[in-house]
N, C-alpha and C positions, 0 to 999 in steps of 0.2 A: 861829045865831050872828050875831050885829051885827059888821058892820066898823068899825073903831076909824076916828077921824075926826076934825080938829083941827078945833074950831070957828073960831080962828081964822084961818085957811088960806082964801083964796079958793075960791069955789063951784066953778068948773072946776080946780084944784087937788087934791081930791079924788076925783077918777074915774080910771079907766084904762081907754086906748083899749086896744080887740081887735084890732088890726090883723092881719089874716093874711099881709097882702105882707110886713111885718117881722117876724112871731113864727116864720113856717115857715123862711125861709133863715137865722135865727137859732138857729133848735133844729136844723138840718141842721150848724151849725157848729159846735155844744156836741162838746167831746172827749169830754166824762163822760156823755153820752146816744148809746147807737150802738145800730143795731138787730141784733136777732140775727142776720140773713144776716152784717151785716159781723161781728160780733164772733165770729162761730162759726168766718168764712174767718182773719179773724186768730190765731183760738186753733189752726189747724190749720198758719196758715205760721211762727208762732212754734214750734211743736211740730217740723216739719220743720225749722228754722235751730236748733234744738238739737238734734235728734237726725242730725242728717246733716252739720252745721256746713256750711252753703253761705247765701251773702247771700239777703239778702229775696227779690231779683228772682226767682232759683232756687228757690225756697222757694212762692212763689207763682206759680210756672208746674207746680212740679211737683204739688201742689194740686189747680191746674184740670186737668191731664192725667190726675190719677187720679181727679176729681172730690169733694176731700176738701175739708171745710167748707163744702158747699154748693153750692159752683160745680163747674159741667161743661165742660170742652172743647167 
């Protein structure tokens, strides 16, 4: 596949920097990209703040105490 490319766009205009100091604390901030540890500990303290109705904090210490979603005491 060829990358599409304005001829007349200046020469450095056309490229994109790799930067890893800016693309990693950038994708670490993305809401809609999370890694499975976290989304599995949030799927299991959401699950406890419904099924027990008590706030996040509770929710997520009871969690780590049983070790559900990943994380352990």
């Amino acid at each position: 596949m060829r990358k599409a490319e304005n001829p007349a766009a200046r020469v450095s205009a056309n490229r994109v920097l790799d930067i890893l100091a800016i693309a990693k604390p950038l994708e670490c901030q993305n809401p809609t990209e999370t890694n499975p540890e976290i989304q599995s500990e949030m799927l299991a303290v959401a699950s406890v703040m419904r099924r027990c109705r008590v706030s996040f904090w509770h929710a997520q210490t009871i969690c780590r105490l049983y070790g559900l979603g990943g994380q352990h005491a």
